[in-house]
C-alpha positions as CSV (number, residue, x, y, z in Angstrom):
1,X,34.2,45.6,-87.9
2,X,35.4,45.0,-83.9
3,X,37.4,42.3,-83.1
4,X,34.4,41.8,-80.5
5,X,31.5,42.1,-83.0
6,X,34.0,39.4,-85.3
7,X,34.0,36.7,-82.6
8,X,30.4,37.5,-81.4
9,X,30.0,36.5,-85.3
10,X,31.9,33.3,-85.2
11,X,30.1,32.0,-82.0
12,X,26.8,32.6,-84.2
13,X,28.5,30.5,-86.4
14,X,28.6,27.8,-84.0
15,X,25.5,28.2,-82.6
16,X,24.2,27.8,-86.5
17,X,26.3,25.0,-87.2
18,X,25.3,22.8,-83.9
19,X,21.6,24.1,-84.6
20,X,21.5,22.5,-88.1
21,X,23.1,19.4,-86.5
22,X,20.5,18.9,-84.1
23,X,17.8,19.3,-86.6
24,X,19.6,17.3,-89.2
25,X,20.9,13.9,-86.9
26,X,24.6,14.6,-88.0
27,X,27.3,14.2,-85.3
28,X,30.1,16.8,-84.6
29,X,33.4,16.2,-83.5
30,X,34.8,19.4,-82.1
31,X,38.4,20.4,-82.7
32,X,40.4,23.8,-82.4
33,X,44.3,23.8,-82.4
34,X,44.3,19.5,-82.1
35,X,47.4,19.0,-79.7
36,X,45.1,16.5,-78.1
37,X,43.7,14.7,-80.8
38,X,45.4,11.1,-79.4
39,X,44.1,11.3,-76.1
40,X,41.0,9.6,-75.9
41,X,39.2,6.7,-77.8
42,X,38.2,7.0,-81.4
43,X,35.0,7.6,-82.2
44,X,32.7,4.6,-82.5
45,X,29.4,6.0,-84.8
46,X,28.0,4.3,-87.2
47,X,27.5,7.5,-89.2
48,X,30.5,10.2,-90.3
49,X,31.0,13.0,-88.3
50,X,31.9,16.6,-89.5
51,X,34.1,18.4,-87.7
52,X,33.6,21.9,-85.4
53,X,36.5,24.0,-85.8
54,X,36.2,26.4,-82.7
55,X,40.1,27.7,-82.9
56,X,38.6,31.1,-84.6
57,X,36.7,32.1,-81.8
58,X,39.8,33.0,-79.7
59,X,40.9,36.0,-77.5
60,X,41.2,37.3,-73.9
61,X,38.0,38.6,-73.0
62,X,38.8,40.5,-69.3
63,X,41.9,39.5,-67.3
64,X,42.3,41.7,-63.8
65,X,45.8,40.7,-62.3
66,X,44.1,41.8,-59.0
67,X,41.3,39.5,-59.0
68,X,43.6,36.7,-60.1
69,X,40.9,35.9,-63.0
70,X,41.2,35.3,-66.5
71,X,38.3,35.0,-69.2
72,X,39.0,33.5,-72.5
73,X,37.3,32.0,-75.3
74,X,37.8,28.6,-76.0
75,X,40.4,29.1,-79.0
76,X,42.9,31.5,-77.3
77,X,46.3,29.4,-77.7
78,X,47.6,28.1,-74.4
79,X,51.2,29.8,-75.1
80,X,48.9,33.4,-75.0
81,X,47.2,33.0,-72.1
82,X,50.7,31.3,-70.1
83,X,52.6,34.7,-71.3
84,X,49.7,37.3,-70.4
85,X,50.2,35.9,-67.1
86,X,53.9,35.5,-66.6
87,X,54.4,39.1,-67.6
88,X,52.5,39.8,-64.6
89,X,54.2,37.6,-62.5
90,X,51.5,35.1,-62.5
91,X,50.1,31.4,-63.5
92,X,47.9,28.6,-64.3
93,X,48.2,27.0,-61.1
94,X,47.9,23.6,-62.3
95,X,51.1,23.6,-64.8
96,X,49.1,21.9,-67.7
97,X,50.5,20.0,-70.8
98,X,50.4,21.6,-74.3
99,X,51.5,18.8,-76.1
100,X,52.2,20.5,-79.3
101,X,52.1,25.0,-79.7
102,X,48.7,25.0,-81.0
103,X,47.3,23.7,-77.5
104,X,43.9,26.0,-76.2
105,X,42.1,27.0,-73.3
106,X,38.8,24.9,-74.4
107,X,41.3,21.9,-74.9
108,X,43.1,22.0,-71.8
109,X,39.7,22.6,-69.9
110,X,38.1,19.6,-72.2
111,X,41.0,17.3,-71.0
112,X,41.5,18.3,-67.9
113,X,45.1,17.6,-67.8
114,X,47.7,19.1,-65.3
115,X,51.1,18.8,-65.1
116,X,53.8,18.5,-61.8
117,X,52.0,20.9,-59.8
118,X,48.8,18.5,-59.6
119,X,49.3,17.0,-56.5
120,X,50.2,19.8,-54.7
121,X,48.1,22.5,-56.4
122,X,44.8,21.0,-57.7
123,X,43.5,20.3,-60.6
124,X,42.8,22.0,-64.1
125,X,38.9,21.8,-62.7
126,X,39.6,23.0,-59.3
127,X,40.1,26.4,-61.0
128,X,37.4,27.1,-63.2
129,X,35.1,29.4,-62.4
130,X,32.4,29.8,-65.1
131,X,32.3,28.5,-68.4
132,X,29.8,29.6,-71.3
133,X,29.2,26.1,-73.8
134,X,26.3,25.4,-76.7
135,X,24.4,22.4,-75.7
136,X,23.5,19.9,-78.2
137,X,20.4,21.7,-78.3
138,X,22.3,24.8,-79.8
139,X,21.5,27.1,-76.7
140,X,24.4,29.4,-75.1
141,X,24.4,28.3,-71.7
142,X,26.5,29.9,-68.9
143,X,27.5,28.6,-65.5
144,X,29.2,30.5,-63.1
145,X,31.4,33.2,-62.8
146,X,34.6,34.8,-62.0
147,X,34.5,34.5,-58.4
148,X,35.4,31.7,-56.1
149,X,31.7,30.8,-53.7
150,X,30.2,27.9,-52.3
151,X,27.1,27.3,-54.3
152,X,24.0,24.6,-53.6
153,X,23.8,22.2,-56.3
154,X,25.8,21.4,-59.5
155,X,28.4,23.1,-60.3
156,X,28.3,22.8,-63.8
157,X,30.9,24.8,-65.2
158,X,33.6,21.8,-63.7
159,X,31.3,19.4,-65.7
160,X,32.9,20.4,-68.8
161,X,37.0,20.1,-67.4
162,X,37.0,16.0,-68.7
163,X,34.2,16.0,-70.5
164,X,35.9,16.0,-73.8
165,X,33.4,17.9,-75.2
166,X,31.3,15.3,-75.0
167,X,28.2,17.8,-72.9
168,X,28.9,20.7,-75.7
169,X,30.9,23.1,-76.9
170,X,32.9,25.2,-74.8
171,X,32.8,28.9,-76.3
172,X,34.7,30.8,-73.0
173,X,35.9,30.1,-69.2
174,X,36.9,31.7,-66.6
175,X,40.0,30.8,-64.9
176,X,41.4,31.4,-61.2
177,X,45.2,32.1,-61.4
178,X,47.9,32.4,-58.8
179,X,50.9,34.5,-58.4
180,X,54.1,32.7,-59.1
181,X,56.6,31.8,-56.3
182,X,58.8,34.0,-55.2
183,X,61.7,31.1,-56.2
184,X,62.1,28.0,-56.7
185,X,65.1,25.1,-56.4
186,X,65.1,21.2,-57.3
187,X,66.9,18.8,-55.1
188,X,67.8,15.5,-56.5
189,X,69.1,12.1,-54.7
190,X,69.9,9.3,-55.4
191,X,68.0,6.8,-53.6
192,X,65.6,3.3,-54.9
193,X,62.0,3.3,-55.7
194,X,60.6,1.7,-52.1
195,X,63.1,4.2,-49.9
196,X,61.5,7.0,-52.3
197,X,58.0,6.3,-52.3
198,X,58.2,5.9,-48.1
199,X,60.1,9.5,-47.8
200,X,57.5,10.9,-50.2
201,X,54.6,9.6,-47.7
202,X,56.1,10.9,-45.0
203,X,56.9,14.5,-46.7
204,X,53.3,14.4,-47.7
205,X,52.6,14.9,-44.0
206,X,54.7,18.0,-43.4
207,X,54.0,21.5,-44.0
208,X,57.0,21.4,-47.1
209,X,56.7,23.9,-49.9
210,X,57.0,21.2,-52.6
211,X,55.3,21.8,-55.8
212,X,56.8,18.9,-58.0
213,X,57.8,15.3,-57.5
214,X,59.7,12.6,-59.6
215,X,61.6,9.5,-59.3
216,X,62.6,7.4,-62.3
217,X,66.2,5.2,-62.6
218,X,67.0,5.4,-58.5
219,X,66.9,9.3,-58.7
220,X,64.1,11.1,-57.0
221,X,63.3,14.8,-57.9
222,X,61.4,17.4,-55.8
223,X,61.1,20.5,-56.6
224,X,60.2,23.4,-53.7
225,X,58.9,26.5,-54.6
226,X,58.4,29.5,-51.9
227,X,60.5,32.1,-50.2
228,X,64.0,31.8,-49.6
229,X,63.8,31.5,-46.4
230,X,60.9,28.5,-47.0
231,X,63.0,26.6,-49.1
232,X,66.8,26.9,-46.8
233,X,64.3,25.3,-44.0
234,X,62.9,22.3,-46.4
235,X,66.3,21.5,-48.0
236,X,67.5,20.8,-44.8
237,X,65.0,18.6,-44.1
238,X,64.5,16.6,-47.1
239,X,68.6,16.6,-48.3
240,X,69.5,16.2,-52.1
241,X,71.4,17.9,-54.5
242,X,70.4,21.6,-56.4
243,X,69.5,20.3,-59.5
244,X,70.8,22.6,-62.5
245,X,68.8,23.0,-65.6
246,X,66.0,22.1,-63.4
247,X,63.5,24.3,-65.4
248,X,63.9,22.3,-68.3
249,X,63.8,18.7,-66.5
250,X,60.4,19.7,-65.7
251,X,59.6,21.2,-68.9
252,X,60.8,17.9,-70.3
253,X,58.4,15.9,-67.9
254,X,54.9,17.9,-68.3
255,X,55.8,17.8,-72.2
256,X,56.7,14.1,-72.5
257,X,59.7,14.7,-73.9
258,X,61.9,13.3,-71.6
259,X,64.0,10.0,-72.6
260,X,61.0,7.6,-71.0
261,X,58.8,8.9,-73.0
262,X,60.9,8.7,-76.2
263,X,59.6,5.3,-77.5
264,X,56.8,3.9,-79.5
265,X,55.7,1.6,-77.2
266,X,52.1,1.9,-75.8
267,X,51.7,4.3,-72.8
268,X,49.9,3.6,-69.9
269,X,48.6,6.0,-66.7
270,X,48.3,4.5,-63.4
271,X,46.5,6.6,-60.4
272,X,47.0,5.2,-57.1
273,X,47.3,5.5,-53.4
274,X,50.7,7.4,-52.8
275,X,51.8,4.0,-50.8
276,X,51.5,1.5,-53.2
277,X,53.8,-0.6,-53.7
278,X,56.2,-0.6,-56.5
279,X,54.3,-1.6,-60.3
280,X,55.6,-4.9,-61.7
281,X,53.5,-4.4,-64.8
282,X,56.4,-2.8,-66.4
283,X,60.2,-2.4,-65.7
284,X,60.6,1.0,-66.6
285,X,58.2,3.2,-64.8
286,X,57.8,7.3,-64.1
287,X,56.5,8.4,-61.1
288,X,55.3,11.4,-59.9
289,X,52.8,13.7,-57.9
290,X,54.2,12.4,-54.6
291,X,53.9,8.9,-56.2
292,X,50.4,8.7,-57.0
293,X,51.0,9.0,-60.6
294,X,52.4,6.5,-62.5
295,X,53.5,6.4,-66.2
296,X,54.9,3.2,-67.7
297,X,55.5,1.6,-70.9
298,X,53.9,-2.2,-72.3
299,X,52.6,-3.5,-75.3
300,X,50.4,-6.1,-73.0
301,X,46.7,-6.1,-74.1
302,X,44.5,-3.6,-72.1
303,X,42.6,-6.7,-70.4
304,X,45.6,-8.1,-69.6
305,X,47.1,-4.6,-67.7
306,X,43.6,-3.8,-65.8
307,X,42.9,-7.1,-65.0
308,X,47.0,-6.5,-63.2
309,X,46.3,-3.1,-61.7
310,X,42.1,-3.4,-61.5
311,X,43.1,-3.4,-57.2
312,X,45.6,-0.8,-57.5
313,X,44.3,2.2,-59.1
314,X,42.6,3.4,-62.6
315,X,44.7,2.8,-65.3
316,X,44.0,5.5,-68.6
317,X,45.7,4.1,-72.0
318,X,47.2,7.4,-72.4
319,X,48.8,7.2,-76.2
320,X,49.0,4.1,-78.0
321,X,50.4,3.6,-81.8
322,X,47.7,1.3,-82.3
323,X,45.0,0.6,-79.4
324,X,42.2,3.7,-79.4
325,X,39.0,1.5,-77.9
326,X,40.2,0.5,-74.5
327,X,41.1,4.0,-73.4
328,X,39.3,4.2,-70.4
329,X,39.0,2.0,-67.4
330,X,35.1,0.8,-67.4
331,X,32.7,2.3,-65.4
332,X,30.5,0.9,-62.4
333,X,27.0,0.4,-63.9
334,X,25.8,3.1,-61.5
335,X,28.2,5.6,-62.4
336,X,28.2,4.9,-66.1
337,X,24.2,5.3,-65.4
338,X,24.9,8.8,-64.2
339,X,27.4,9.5,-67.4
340,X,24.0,8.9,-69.3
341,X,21.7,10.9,-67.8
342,X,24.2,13.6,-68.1
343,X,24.6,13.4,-71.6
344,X,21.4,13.1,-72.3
345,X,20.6,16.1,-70.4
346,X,23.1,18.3,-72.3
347,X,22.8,16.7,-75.9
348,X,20.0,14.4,-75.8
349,X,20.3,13.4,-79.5
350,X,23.6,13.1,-79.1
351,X,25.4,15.9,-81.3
352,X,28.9,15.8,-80.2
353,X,31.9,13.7,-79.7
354,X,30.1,10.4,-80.2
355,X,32.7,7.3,-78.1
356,X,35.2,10.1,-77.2
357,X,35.2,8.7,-74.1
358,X,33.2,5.7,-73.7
359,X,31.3,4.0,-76.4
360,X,27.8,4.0,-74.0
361,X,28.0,7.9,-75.2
């Protein structure tokens, strides 16, 4: 049997699997490699669920360095897909967490998580092109396609990137990739947290090749990435220090395995206006993309931290020993309205992930 005709099985599999769910009531909770099984709330059901296990449907399905396109199935391990491209001199533009070596495409699409490059690059959903999902009616949908065009209406496939699987099952996406710079230097200075975040503002405003940013314990990080010539012109501009070792600062950063993240304490996410002013939820505080992201540490009740930042940003409990029902900030009634309809389009009797994200749906 083909290694095609094998996977073409397994997504029947799937398909079968979901079918019998729908026609049965039971709730699935999809999984595949389960790097990201923390992120997120725990599902609230009043029934068990049984779990999809999609990291057998995996492999590269068409990747054209040319066309800057890769096709996957939802399984294919992150690491695959990161090497496929680097040996080709290219790369997910939007430098996503793995969190653990088992991490997947469908995963990372599910999440939507990006790393430094975020700010600077786009997001994990900026570059999908298609995807091809089973609904919670067990049809194979696709949305679409390998090509970047402006479209009328939805565009669907970007439904899925932070949907965390709770609209259906991701079987394949396509992804738009980008040629990796030509090199790449990190400057570091020493300098405090309001000085930073004003020099970060202003940089935002210049044509600089910067493609990472990080201040935490007076040092601020920034990373350029371009041509030689590019980056002689931006050093001079912005000053600092040539970080050594810099690949594995930033390694250390989109893994969370740097020292600030090395605690048991409950971790929260704060996205914000560049600007804002310093956090004094917390003492110890990450920041990065420019300054609009900002990681910090407290074991202060959820109320007690939006009800602190509810004017500043939206605050995600990203990883808690404990806490797994607050995750989320809440939604507007309007736009939890629209959450609704959308889930009750996809998997109107409500097949998968079940208070993954919100307990409404």
């Amino acid at each position: 049997m083909s290694a095609q005709n094998s996977q073409n099985d397994i997504s029947a599999q799937l398909q079968n699997k979901v079918s019998q769910a729908f026609e049965s009531g039971d709730i699935l909770m999809i999984k595949a490699g389960g790097s990201k099984d923390f992120y997120g709330r725990s599902a609230s059901i009043s029934q068990p669920a049984t779990e999809l296990n999609i990291s057998q449907h995996y492999g590269i399905i068409s990747y054209e360095p040319t066309e800057l396109v890769i096709t996957a199935r939802a399984g294919t391990p992150l690491k695959v897909i990161e090497q496929l491209l680097a040996e080709n001199r290219q790369m997910l533009a939007f430098e996503p967490p793995a969190f653990g070596k088992h991490a997947t495409l469908g995963g990372t699409i599910a999440c939507n998580l990006s790393g430094p490059r975020r700010a600077y690059s786009g997001a994990a959903r900026d570059y999908v092109l298609g995807t091809k999902i089973i609904n919670g009616k067990a049809e194979i949908l696709s949305f679409g396609g390998t090509v970047m065009k402006n479209v009328a209406g939805y565009d669907v496939s970007r439904l899925m990137a932070g949907a965390m699987g709770t609209l259906g099952v991701i079987l394949e996406a396509s992804i738009k990739v980008v040629p990796q710079p030509e090199t790449e230097i990190t400057l570091v200075q020493t300098i405090d947290i309001s000085s930073a975040l004003n020099k970060l503002h202003q940089w935002s405003a210049l044509p600089l090749p910067m493609s990472a940013s990080c201040f935490y314990q007076d040092h601020l990080y920034i990373r350029l990435s371009g041509t030689e010539k590019s980056l002689r012109t931006a050093k001079q501009k912005i000053g600092g220090e040539i970080l050594s070792e810099a690949d594995a600062f930033w390694h250390s950063i989109k893994e969370q395995q740097h020292d600030f993240f090395n605690n048991k304490q409950t971790l929260w996410r704060l996205s914000t206006a560049s600007n804002t002013t310093p956090l004094t939820l917390a003492d110890d505080t990450l920041y990065e993309w420019g300054g609009a992201l900002r990681w910090f540490q407290s074991n202060q009740s959820p109320s007690v931290i939006r009800e602190s930042s509810e004017k500043t940003g939206h605050t995600t409990l990203f990883r808690s020993p404990a806490v797994r029902d607050e995750v989320f900030q809440t939604l507007p009634q309007p736009l939890l309205k629209l959450h609704q309809n959308l889930k009750r389009s996809f998997d109107p009797h409500g097949v998968f992930n079940i208070g993954r994200l919100y307990p409404e749906f």
